[in-house]
MARLUMDO-332029 format. One record per residue (C-alpha): residue in three letters; x, y, z. Coordinates in steps of 0.02 Angstrom, whole numbers, padded with zeros to 5 digits, always signed. Each point is the difference from the previous one (the first is absolute). Layout:
! residues N
ALAXYZ...
This chain:
! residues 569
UNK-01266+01694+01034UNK+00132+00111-00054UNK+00138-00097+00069UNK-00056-00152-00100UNK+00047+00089-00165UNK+00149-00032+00044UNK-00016-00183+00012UNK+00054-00073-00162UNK-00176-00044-00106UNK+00041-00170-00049UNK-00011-00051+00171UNK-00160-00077+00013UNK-00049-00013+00169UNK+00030+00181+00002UNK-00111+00004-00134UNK-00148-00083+00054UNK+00002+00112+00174UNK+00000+00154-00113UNK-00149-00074-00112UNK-00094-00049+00138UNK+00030+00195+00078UNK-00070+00064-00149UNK-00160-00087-00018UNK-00033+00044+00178UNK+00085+00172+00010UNK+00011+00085-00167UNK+00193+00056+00050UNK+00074+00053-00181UNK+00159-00058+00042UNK-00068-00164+00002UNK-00058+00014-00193UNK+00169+00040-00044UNK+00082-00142+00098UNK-00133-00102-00105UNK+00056+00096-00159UNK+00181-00033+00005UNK-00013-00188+00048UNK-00116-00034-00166UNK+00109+00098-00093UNK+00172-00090+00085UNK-00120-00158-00057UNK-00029+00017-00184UNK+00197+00086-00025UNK+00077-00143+00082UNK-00130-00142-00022UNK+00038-00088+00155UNK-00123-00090+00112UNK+00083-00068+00151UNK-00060-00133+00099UNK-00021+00100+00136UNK-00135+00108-00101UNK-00088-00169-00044UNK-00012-00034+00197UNK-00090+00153+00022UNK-00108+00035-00164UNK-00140-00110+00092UNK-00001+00117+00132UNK-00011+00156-00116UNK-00135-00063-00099UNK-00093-00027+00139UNK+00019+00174+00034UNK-00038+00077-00154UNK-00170-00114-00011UNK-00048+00064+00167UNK+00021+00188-00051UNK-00081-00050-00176UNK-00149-00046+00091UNK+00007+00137+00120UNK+00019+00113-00142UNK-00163-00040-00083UNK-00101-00013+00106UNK+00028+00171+00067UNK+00001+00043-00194UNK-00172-00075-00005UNK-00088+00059+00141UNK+00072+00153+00092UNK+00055+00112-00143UNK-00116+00114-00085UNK+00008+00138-00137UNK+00143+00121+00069UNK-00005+00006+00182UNK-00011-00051+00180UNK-00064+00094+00124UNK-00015-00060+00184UNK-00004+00069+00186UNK+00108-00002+00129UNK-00016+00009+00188UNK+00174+00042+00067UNK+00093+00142-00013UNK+00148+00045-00118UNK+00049-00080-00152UNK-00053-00150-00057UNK+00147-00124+00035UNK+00085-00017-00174UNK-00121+00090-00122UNK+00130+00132-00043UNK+00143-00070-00017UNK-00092-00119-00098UNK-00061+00157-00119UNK+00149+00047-00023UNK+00106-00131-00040UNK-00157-00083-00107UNK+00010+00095-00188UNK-00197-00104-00030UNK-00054+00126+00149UNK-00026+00171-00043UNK-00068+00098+00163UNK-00036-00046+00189UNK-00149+00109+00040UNK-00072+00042+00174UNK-00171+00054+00022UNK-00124-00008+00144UNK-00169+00004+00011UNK-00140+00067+00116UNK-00187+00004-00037UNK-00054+00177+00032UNK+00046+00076-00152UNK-00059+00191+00086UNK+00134+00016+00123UNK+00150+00015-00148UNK+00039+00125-00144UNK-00012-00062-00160UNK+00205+00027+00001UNK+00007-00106+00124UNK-00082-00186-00104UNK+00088-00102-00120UNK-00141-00042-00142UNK+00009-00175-00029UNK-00096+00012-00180UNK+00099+00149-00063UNK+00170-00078+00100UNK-00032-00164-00109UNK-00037+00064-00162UNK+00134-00072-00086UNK+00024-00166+00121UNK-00181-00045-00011UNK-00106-00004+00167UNK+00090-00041+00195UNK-00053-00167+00024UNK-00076-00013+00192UNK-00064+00159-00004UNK-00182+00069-00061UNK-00022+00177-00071UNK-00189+00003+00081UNK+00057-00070+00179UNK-00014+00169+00055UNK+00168+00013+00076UNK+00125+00139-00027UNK+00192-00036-00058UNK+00144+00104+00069UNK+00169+00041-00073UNK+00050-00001+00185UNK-00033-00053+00171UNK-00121+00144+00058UNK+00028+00094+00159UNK-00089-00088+00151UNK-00055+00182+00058UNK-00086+00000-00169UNK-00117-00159+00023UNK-00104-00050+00127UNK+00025-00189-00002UNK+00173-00008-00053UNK+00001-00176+00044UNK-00125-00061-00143UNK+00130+00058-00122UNK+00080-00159-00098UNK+00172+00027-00074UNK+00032-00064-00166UNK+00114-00030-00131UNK+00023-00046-00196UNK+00122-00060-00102UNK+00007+00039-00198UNK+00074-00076-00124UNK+00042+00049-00166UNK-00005-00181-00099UNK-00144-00084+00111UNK-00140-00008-00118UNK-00025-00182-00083UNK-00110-00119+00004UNK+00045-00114+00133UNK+00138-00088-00052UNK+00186-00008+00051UNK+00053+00133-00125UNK+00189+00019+00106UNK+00133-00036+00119UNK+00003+00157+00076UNK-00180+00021+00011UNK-00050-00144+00084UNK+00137+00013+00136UNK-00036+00173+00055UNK-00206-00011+00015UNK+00021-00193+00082UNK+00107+00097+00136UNK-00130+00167+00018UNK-00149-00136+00013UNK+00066-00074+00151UNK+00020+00177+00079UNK-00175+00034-00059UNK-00111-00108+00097UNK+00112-00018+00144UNK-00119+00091+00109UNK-00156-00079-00067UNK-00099-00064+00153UNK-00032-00204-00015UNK-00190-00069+00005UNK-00067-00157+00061UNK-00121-00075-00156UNK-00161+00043+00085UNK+00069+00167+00023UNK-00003+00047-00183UNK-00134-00041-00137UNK+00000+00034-00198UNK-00144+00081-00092UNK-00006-00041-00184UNK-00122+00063-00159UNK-00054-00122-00121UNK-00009+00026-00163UNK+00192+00077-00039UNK+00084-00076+00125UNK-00081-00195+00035UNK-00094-00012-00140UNK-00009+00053-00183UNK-00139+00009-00063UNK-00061-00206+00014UNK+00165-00050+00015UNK+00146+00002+00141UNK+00152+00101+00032UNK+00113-00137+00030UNK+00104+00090+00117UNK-00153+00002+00101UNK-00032-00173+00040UNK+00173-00025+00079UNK-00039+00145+00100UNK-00148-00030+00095UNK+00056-00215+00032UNK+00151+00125+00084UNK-00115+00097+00113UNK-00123-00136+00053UNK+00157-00120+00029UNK+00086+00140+00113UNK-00185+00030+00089UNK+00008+00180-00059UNK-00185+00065-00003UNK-00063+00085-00174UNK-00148+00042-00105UNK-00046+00038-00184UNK-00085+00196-00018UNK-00075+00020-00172UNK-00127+00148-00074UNK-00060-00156-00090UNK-00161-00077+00050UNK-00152-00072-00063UNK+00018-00157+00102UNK-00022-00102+00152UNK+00176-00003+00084UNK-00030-00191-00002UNK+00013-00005-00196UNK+00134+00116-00025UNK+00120-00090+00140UNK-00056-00174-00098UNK+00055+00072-00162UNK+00165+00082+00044UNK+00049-00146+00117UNK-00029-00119-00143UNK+00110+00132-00114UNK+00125+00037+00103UNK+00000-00167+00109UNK-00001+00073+00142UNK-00117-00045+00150UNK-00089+00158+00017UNK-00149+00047+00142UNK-00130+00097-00048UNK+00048+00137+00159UNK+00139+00024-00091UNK-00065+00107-00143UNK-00084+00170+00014UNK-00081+00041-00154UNK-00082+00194-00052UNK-00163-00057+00076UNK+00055-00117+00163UNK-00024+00142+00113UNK-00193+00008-00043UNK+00003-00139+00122UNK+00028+00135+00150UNK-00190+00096-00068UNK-00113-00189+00021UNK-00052+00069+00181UNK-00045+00189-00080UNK-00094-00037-00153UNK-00127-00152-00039UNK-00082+00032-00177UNK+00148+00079-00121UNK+00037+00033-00168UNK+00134-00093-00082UNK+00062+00079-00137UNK+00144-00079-00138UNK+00076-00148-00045UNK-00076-00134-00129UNK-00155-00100+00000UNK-00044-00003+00192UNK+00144-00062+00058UNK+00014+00161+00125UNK-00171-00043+00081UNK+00060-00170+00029UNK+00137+00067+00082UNK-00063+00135+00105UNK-00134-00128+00056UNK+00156-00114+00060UNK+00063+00160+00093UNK-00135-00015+00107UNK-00155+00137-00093UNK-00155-00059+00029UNK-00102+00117-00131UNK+00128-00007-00166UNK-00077+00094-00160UNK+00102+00035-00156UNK-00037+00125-00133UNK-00067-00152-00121UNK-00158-00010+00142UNK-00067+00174-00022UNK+00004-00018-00211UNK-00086-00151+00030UNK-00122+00073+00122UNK-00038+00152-00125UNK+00106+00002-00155UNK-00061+00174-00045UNK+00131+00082+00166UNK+00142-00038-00145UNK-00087-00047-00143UNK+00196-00017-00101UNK+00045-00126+00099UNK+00102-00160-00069UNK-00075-00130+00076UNK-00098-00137-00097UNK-00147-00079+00053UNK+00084-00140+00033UNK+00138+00070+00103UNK-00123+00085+00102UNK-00106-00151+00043UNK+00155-00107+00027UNK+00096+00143+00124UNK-00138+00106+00059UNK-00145-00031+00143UNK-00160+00049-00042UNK-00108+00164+00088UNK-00098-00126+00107UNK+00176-00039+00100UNK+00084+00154-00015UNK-00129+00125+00052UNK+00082+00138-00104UNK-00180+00086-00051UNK-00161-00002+00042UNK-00098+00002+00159UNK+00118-00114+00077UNK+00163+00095-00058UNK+00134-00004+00116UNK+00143+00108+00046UNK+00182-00014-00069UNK+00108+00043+00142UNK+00162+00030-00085UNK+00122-00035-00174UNK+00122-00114-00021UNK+00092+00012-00170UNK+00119-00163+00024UNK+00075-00010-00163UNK+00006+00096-00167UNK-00159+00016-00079UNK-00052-00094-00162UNK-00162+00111-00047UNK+00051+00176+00063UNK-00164+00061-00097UNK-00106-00083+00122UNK+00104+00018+00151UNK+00032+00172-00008UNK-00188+00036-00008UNK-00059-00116+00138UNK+00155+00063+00126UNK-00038+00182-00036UNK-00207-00023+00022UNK+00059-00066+00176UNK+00109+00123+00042UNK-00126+00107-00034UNK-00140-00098+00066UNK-00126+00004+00141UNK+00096-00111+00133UNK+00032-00104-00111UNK-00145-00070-00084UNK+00017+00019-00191UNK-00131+00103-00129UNK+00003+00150+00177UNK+00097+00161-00025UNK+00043+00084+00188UNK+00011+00163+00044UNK+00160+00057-00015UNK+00085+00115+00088UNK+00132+00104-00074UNK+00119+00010+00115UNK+00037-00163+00012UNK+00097-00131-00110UNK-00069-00149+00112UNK-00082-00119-00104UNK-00180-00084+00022UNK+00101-00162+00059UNK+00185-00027+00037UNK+00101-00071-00147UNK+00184-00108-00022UNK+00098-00029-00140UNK+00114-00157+00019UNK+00151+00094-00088UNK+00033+00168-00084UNK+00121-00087-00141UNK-00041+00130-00151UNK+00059-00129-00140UNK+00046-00195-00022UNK+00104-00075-00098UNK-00055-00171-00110UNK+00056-00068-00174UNK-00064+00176-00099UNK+00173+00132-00039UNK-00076+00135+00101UNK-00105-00010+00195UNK-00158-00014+00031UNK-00124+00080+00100UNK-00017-00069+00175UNK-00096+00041+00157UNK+00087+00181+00018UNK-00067+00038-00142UNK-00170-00046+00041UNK+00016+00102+00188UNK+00048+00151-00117UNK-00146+00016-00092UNK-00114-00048+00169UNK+00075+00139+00074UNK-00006+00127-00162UNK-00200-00039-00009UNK-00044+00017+00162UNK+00080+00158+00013UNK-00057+00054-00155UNK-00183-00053+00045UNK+00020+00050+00175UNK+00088+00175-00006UNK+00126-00061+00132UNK+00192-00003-00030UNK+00033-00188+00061UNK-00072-00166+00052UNK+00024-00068+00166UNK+00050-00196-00048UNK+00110-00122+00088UNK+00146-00066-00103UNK+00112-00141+00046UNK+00097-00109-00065UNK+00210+00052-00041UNK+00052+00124+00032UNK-00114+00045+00137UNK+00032-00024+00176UNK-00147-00070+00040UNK+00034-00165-00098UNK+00202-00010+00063UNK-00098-00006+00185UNK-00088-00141-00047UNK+00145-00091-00093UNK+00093+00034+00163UNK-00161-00069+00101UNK+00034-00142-00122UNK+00173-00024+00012UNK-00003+00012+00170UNK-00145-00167+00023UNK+00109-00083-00126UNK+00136+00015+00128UNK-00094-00069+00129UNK-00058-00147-00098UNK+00160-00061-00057UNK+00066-00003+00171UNK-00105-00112+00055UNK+00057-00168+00024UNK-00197-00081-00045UNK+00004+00096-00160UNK-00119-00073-00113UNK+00119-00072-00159UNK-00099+00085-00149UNK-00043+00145+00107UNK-00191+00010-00081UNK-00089-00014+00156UNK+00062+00128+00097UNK-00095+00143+00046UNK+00052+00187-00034UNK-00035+00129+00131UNK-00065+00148-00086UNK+00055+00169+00075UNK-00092+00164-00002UNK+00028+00097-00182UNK+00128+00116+00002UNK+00046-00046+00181UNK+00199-00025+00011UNK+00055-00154+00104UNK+00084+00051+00163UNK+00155-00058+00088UNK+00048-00107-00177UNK+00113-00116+00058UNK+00078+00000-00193UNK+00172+00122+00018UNK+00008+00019-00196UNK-00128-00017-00145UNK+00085-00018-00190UNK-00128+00021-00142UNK+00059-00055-00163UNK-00087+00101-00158UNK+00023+00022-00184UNK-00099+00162-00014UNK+00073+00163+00109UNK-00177+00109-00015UNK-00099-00138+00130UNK+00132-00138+00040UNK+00137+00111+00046UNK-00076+00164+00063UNK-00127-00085+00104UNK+00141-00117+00080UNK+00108+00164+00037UNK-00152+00122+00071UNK-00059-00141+00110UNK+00180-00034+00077UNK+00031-00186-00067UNK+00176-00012-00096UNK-00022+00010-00212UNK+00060-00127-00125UNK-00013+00023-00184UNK+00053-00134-00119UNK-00002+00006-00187UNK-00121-00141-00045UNK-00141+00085-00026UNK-00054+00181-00052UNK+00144+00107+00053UNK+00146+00024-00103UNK+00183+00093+00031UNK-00038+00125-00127UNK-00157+00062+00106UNK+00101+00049+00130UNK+00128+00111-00108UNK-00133+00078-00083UNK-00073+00051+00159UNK+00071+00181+00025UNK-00150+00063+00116UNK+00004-00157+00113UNK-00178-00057-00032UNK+00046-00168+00032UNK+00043-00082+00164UNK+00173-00065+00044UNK+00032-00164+00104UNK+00076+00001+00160UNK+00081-00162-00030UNK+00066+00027-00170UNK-00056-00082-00176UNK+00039-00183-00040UNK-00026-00109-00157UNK-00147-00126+00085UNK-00076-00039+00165UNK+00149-00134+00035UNK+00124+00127-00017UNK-00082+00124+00124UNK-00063-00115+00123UNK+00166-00065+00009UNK+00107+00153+00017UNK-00139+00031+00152UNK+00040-00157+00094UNK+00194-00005-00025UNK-00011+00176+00095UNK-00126-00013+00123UNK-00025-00172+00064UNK+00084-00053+00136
């Protein structure tokens, strides 16, 4: 390119080669050549014929890099900085000579990372929180992954499995923050060249060999009503045949309704297999426990669905006020709402000489009477297997309740139309927990919480995605997908030999979404739609909240998208 400077600008065939080098090369000879013929242009104010043949051709260029430009704008730039990995040794081809001859670029940083954070000196790790302090967070990294970042490539005498290293690199620059729009010339032709570098090692997937996870309310929904980003999305996954499922700490309801209502909202033809709500894993327990207590949610709508679950024996705290108001004698219920949800003591069998056992809790959704469910849950805890108005003999040493108990979720507050949270189940778990040790002289509870971000509810979403996988691959596929059966697995039993190579999971909310994507394995999305904001991030210093592996992205469309331009093949 340097001999073309000497080329004389006006000729325009010379031109359009050097224009067409630049947008592919980022030579800065080339934006001079460019320079001097514009300014040759307005001094002299001639337009040759010759230029008119070939404008066509140029603008045809420029619209191609225009919409190159943005979408790499849109979807693969984040706050101030890529970071990727690397296989081969040496120097990434063309990363530092791009650097340095890019002013937009401020550093090129090397770092590697290993996961056994005891075998190095604390001189030896590059801090990603206190190394981005002033550049925000490293996108495509997590400060909880529980990996260790070097300034250098450590010693192989120093490791034992050298080879699990990854070696990695980041690029900074100082004018990169905006809110994804073209803001530049400059800027847009340096980070469309490093994205092509970035993912040029990214392994390719067949459809059935990735799925997408998504939350609800934040990122599909909110509230009643649609992200419309979201609709667009999932018509793109069930055209391309790529398996995914809906995994909400809501509940309350059958599957069946809630698919109806958010396929009618989103139009979308939705299965009910494809959501796992708080409470969906209660279908695993139907073989273990008969006659259970179902505690939460309003009127008896969680009997009704605990009873479709498969239960034979369903009572709900509204049965045991009926059966003897005086066990909670504050309770809200009216007459009326008690003879309208409620069964009578002659079909439950909760007292008297034909009082049977309740062999286990199951709070399904956030209570609406905590007076009353508070009191009957702790009486059982406490209880003579099980069978209310009995008191056991307790022993001491143990924090082992009478019968086993579940909560659906562990979500502390909820947010609705008030300016401040509400309580939700967490908060009704908390003061189970304080009580019984309180009553009991123990220092915990043994309970069973799923629901995000525990593990035990990402193996059954995997379960799920995993039959939803299956089903669309067959070629009899029933079209509305209702009458399909789900296999349920074992709780808390992960599937084996998945035949799904990567699992995204799209959140709003880093303290469940996020951090129960990242300890489980699956890769993190966080998009902006919902309860998480920039600002919670930079007023983060301790790193309470989890980062995404993937990055953050304005919607679901946005994410999903930058996922399939990279990985599928």
């Amino acid at each position: 390119m340097g001999l073309l400077s000497y080329f004389d600008p006006n000729n325009h065939l010379v031109f359009l080669l050097s224009f067409s080098y630049l947008l592919n090369h980022k030579d800065v000879a080339a934006i001079a050549l460019v320079v001097k013929f514009c300014y040759n242009l307005v001094i002299y104010s001639s337009i040759s014929i010759s230029f008119m043949v070939f404008l066509p051709v140029l603008l045809l260029i420029v619209a191609d890099w225009l919409i190159y430009s943005f979408r790499v704008v849109k979807y693969d730039i984040f706050k101030c900085r890529w970071v990727g990995n690397y296989s081969s040794s040496g120097d990434i081809p063309g990363v530092t000579n791009l650097v340095k001859n890019s002013p937009s670029l401020t550093s090129f940083l090397m770092f590697y990372t290993y996961k056994n954070k005891s075998d190095f000196d604390s001189s030896d790790c590059l801090d990603p929180i206190d190394d981005s302090s002033n550049n925000d967070e490293i996108i495509g990294d997590t400060s909880n992954s529980g990996k260790v970042y070097l300034k250098s490539e450590p010693d192989s005498n120093k490791i034992k499995e050298y080879d699990n290293t990854k070696k990695n690199f980041a690029i900074t620059g100082s004018n990169m923050l905006f809110s994804r729009k073209v803001v530049g010339f400059n800027l847009v032709k340096n980070f469309s060249f490093c994205t092509r570098k970035l993912y040029s090692t990214t392994e390719k997937l067949r459809p059935d060999e990735l799925a997408f996870v998504f939350d609800i309310d934040g990122v599909i929904m909110r509230g009643s009503k649609p992200i419309i980003a979201a609709t667009k999305t999932l018509n793109t996954l069930k055209s391309l045949k790529i398996p995914f499922i809906l995994l909400t700490n809501g509940g309350g309801k059958l599957e069946k309704s809630r698919t109806k209502f958010l396929s009618e909202k989103l139009r979308v033809d939705l299965s009910p297999l494809q959501i796992v709500q708080s409470h969906t894993p209660f279908k695993c327990l139907i073989n273990k426990f008969s006659r259970v207590l179902v505690v939460g949610g309003p009127e008896d709508k969680s009997r009704y669905v605990a009873v479709n679950y498969g239960f034979k024996d369903v009572i709900i705290p509204a049965d045991v006020i009926r059966a003897n108001n005086a066990v909670w004698p504050y309770a809200q219920y009216t007459d009326s709402q008690l003879l309208k949800w409620s069964f009578d003591n002659e079909r439950t069998n909760l007292f008297g000489p034909k009082a049977k056992p309740i062999e286990c809790i199951l709070v399904f959704n956030d209570s609406r009477d905590m007076g009353s469910d508070i009191q009957i849950i702790l009486e059982l805890l406490n209880s003579q297997d099980g069978f209310l108005g009995t008191k056991r003999n307790f022993d001491k040493n143990s924090s082992k309740p009478s019968i086993p108990i579940y909560f659906s979720n562990n979500d502390f507050v909820w947010a609705n139309d008030y300016q401040l949270p509400r309580f939700g189940q967490g908060a009704l778990k908390i003061m189970i927990d304080s009580l019984y040790k309180h009553s009991n002289g123990v220092d915990f509870l043994e309970s069973t919480v799923i629901g995000k971000p525990e593990k035990v509810t990402y193996d059954y979403a995997h379960h799920a995605l995993i039959d939803w996988r299956k089903n669309i691959l067959q070629e009899d596929q029933n079209h509305h997908n209702n009458d399909l059966e789900q296999v349920v697995p074992e709780l808390g039993k992960p599937p084996v030999n998945s035949p799904l190579k990567k699992v995204f999971m799209v959140g709003d909310n880093p303290e469940s979404d996020i951090i129960g994507t990242n300890n489980y394995g699956w890769e993190s999305i966080l998009v902006r739609t919902g309860v998480f904001k920039d600002q919670d991030f930079i007023d983060d210093k301790a790193g309470k909240y989890a980062r995404p592996t993937i990055g953050i992205f304005d919607d679901v469309d946005c994410g999903v998208n930058h996922i399939l331009n990279h990985y599928l093949s």
